[in-house]
C-alpha positions in Angstrom: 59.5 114.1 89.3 61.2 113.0 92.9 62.5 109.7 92.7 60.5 107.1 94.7 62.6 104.9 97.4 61.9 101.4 96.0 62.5 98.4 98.2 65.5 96.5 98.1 65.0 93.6 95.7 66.6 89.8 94.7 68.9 90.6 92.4 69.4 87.8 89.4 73.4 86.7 89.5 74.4 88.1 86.3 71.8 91.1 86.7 74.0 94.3 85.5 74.8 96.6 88.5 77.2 99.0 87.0 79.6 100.4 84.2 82.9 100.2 84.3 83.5 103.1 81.7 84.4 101.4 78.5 83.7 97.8 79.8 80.9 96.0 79.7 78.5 96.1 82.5 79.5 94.1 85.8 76.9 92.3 87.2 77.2 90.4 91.2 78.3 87.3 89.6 80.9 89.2 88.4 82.0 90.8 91.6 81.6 87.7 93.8 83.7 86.3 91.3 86.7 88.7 91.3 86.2 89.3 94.9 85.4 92.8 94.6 83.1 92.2 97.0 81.5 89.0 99.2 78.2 87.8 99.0 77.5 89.4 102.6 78.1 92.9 100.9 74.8 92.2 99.4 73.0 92.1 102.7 71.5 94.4 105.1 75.5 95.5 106.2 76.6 95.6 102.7 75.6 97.5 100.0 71.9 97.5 101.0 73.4 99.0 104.3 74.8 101.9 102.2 72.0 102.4 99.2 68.2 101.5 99.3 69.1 99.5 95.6 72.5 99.0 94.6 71.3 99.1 90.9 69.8 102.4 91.0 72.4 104.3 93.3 75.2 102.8 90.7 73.5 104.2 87.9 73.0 107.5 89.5 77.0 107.8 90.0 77.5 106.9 86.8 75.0 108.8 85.1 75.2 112.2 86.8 78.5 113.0 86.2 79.5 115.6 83.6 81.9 116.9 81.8 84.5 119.7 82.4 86.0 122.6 80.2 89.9 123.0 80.0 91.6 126.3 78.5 94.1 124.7 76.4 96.6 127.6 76.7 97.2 127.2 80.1 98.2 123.7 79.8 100.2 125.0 77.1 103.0 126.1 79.8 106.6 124.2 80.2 109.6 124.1 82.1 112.4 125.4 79.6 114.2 127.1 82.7 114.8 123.9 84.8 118.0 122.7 82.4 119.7 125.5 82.2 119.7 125.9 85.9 121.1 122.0 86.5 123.9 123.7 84.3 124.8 125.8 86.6 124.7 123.7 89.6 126.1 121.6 88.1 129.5 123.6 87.4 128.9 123.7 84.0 128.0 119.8 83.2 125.5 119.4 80.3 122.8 117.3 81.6 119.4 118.8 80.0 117.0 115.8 78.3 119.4 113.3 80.2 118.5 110.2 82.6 118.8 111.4 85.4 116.4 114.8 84.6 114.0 112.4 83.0 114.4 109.6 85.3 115.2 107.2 82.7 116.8 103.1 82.7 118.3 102.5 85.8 118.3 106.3 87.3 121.8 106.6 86.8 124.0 109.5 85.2 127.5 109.4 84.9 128.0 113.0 85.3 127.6 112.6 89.2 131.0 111.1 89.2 132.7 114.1 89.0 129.7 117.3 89.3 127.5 115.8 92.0 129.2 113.3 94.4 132.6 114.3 93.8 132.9 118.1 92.4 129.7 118.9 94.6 130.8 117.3 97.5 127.2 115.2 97.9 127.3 112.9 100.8 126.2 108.9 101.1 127.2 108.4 97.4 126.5 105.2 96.5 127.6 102.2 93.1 125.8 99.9 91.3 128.0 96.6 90.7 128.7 98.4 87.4 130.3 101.6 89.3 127.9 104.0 88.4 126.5 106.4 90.9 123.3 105.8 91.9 120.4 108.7 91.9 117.6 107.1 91.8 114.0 109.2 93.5 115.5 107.2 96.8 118.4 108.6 96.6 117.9 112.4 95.2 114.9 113.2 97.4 116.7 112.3 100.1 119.7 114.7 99.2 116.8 117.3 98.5 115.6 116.7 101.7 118.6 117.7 103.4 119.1 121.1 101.7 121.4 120.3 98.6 120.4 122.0 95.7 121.5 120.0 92.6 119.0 117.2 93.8 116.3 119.3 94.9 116.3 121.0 90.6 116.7 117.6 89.5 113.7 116.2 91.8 111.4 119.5 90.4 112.3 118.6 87.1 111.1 115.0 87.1 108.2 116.6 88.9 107.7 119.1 85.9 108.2 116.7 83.2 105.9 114.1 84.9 103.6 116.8 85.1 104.1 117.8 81.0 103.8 114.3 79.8 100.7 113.1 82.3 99.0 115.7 82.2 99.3 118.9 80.2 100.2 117.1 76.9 97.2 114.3 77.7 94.7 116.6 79.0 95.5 118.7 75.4 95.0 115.6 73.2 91.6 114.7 75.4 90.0 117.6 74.5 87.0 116.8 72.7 87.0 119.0 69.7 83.3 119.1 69.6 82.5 120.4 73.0 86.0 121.6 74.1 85.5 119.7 77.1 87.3 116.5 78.9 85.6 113.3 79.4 86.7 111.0 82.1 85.8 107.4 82.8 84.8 106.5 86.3 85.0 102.8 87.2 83.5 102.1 90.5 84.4 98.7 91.0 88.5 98.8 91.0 90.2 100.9 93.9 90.1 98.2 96.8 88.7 100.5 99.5 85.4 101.6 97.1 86.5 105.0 95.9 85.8 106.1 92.2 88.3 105.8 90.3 89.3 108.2 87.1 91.3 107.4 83.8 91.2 108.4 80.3 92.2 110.6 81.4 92.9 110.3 85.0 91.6 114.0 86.6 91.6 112.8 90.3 95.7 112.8 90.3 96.6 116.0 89.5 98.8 117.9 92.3 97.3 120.5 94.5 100.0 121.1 96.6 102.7 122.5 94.7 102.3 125.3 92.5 103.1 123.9 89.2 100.0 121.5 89.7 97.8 124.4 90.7 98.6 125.7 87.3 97.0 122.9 85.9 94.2 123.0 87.2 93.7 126.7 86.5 93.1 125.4 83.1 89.7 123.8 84.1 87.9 126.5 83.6 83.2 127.3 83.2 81.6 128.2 80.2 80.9 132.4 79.9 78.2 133.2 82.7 79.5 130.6 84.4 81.6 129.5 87.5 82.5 126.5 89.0 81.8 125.5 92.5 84.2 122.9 94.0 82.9 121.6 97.7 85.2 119.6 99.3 84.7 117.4 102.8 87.4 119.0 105.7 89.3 116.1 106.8 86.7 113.7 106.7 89.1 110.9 107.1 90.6 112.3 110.2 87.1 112.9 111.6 86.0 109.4 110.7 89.0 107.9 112.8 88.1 109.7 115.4 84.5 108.4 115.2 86.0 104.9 114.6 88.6 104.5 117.0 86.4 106.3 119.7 89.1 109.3 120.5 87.8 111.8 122.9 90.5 114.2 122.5 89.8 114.1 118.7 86.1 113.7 118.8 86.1 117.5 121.4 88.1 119.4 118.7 86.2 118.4 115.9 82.7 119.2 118.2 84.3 122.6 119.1 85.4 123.8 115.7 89.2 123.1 116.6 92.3 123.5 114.6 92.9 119.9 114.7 96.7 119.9 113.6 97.3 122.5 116.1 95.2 121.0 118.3 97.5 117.5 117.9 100.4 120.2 118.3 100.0 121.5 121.0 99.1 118.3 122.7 102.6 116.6 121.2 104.8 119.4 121.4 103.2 121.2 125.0 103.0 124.4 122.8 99.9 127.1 123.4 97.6 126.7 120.2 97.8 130.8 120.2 101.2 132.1 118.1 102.1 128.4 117.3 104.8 128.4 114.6 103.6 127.2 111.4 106.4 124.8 111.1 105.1 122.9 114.9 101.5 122.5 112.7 102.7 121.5 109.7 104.2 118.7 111.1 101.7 117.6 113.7 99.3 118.1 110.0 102.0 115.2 108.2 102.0 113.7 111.5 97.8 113.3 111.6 97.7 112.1 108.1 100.6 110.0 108.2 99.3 108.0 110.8 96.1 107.1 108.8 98.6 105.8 105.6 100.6 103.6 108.7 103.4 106.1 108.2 106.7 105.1 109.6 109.6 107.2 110.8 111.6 106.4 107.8 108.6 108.3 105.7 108.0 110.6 108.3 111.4 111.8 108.2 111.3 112.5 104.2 108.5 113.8 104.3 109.3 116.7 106.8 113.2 116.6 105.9 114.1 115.9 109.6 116.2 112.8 111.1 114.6 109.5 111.0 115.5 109.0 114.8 113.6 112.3 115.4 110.5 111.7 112.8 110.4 107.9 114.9 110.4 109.8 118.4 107.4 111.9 116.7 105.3 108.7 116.1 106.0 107.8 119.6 104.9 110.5 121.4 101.9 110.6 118.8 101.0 107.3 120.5 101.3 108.2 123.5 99.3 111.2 123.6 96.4 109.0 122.1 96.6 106.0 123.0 93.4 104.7 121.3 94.9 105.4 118.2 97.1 102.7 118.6 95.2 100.1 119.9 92.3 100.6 117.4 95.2 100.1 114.7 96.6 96.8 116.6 92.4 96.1 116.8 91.7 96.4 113.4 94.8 94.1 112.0 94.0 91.3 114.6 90.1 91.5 113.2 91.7 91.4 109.4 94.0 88.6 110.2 91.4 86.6 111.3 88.6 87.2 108.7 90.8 88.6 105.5 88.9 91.3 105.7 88.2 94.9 107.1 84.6 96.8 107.4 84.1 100.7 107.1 81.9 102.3 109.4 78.6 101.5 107.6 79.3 97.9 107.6 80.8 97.1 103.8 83.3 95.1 103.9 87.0 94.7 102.2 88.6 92.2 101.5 92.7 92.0 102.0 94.0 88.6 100.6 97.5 89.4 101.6 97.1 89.9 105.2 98.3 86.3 105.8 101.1 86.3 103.9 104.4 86.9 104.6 107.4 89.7 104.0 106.6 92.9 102.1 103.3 91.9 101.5 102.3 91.2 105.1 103.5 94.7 106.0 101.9 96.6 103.2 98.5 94.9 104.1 99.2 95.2 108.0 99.0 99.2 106.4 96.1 98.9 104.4 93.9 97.3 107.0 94.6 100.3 109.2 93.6 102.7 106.2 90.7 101.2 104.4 88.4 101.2 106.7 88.9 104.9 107.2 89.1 105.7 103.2 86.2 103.2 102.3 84.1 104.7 105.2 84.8 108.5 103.9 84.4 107.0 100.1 80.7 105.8 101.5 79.7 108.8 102.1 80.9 111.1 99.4 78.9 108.4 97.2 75.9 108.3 99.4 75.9 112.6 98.8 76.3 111.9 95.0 73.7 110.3 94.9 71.2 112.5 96.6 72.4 115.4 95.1 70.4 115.3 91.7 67.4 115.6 93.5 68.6 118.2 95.6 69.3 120.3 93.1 66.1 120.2 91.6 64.0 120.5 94.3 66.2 123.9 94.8 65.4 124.5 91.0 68.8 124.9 90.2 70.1 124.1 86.8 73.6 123.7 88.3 75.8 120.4 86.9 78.1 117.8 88.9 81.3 117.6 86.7 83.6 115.6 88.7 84.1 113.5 91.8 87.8 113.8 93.4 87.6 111.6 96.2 86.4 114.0 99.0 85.3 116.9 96.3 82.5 117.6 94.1 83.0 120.0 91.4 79.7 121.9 90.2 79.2 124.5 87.6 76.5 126.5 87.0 75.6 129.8 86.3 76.7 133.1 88.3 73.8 134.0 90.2 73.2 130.3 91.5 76.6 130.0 93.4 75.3 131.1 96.4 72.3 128.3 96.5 74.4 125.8 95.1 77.1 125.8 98.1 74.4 125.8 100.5 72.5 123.0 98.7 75.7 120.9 98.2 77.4 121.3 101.8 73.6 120.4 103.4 73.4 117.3 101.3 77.4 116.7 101.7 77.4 117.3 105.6 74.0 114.6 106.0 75.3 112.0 103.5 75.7 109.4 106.4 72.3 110.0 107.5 70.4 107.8 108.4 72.5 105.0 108.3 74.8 106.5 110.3 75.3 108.9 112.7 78.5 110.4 113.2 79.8 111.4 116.6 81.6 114.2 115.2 80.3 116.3 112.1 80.9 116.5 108.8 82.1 119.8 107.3 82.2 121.0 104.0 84.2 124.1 102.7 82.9 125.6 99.0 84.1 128.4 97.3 83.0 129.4 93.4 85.0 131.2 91.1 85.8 130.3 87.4 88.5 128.1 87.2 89.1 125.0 89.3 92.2 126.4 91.0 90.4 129.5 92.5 87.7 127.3 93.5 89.4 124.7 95.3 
């Protein structure tokens, strides 16, 4: 039977609104009190902005979500090769299972005395007061960055092994030997901006941009007959800054179907859209994102393995080419140093304690005012769709199941000759989410693909 749209109603104090996962229920006296949230959030721009009844939309998200089957040989896979190669580099010094593969105390190894900073010939060395050589993730990713190849094994090793123990070794011991299937907790009530959050394990971490991490996820695989279906929103935080911060430039690519990055490319660099090299998008693409996270040119610059002068230059003429950018970002921190807080798009508002303070703190506020907004605004939505989508797929009589929520991706499964329904059903309810309490001045798009393991779907 549909559900019936009840209207919103007092809510007692200590009246239970949601489940943390292995907690006790939270009710709003709870979340004035930890200042998850202010009384206003209660309101007609709060949570009553966002859901018809707080209480019922926070037991949908909770109760709707499954569970997903892993193929423990997969995550059987290792990394055996990765020490024998640092041997090599290394000109012959032994440094397999050592600190500086594992990243252990202190990040230092002695060997780099005499194989890396002095045999190798590595540049900007530097001592701890003790005189050992630092290599630290600073420090090596940096050297990676700049084409040395000692670091670079080194950096994929920690990567590897980081991978091994968080993942591929938990996800193993997770398994539920009754149902061969992982069970995460979501809390709902802990990431500042209002996304869900995963642990035990944690399943909305895992890598997608490097190989090894798509290897993991290979191992999430559907039962026999089945597939999975991941549908995941297109740059939904991109098109909600440019819905946001009012960018016309932004706001007429996204309306005409544009490459965006390209798009941003061409408009940086003066570079036709047609042939562009793939290098000129992929950094306009860590320029776009970048500048959501309050990116600087130091970050820029490791993260495209360019000169920090040049990565700062890049920023600039970012700026420059959209100007509204900027001054919704200078906006946005005036509005958070006066209230302590920040508001997504429907109205919710999050609250940043540190924005007054001073030193490190100030500046990693200043950053988070810029980006919460954005993030809670696209973490709205995906909820908003979560919560619809039960009755979506029933009214489509599908017997499809939402598995998992990773932040801008549903993952589905269901059987083989419902994938086709099920993409259309989930990107209609996905692309309409903000409906009606918002509406969007550039749309939402959804790309969903089924096959039967997470990887191939994604």
């Amino acid at each position: 039977m549909k559900r019936m749209m009840k209207k919103p109603q007092a809510l007692h104090p200590d009246a239970p609104l949601l489940n943390l996962g292995h907690g006790k229920p939270i009710s709003r006296r709870d979340m004035l009190g930890r200042g998850l949230v202010s009384g206003a959030a209660f309101g007609s721009v709060g949570l009553f902005g966002l859901f018809s009844n707080p209480r019922e939309a926070m037991a949908a998200l909770q109760g709707d979500l499954e569970t997903i089957k892993t193929d423990c040989g997969i995550l059987g896979a290792g990394a055996g090769k990765i020490p024998f190669i640092c041997f090599d580099l290394a000109g012959g010094a032994n440094i397999a299972g050592s600190n500086v593969l594992v990243g252990g105390q202190g990040g230092q190894l002695d060997f780099l005395s005499s194989a890396g900073y002095s045999k190798l010939g590595l540049p900007g060395g530097k001592k701890t007061k003790t005189g050992a050589w630092v290599t630290d993730a600073d420090v090596l990713e940096g050297l990676a960055a700049e084409g040395h190849a000692l670091p670079r094994t080194i950096v994929d090793w920690r990567t590897l092994s980081k991978l091994r123990s968080t993942y591929t070794e938990a996800l193993q011991a997770a398994i539920n030997k009754k149902t061969g299937r992982v069970h995460t907790s979501y809390a709902m009530a802990v990431a500042q901006t209002g996304r869900l959050s995963s642990s035990d394990p944690n399943l909305q971490n895992i890598p997608v941009r490097t190989e090894e991490g798509r290897k993991i996820r290979q191992a999430f695989i559907a039962d026999e007959g089945n597939v999975l279906v991941s549908a995941d929103y297109s740059q939904i935080e991109l098109r909600i800054l440019a819905h946001m911060a009012d960018i016309p430039a932004l706001k007429e690519a996204f309306l005409n179907g544009l490459d965006i990055h390209a798009m941003t490319a061409s408009e940086m660099f003066g570079v036709p859209i047609e042939g562009m090299d793939p290098m000129v998008r992929r950094q306009a693409k860590a320029i776009n994102f970048g500048i959501i996270y309050g990116i600087s040119g130091f970050g820029l610059a490791r993260q495209l393995g360019i000169p920090q002068g040049e990565a700062a230059e890049y920023i600039k003429t970012y700026f420059k080419r959209f100007p509204g950018i900027r001054a919704y970002m200078d906006e946005t921190k005036d509005f958070a140093k006066g209230t302590g807080y920040v508001k997504t798009a429907f109205g919710r508002k999050i609250h940043l304690e540190a924005i007054k303070s001073k030193g490190p703190a100030k500046a990693f506020a200043e950053r988070q005012a810029i980006n919460a907004p954005i993030q809670g605004s696209a973490a709205d939505v995906i909820k908003r769709a979560m919560i619809r989508m039960p009755d979506a797929l029933a009214k489509a009589g599908l017997t499809a199941r939402m598995l998992l929520q990773v932040h801008d991706e549903l993952v589905f499964e269901c059987p083989e000759n419902e994938a086709e329904t099920l993409i259309k059903v989930a990107q209609d309810t996905m692309q309409g989410a903000a409906l009606p309490a918002l509406n969007l001045s550039v749309p939402l798009v959804v790309d969903a693909r089924a096959a039967k393991n997470w990887a191939e779907a994604h």
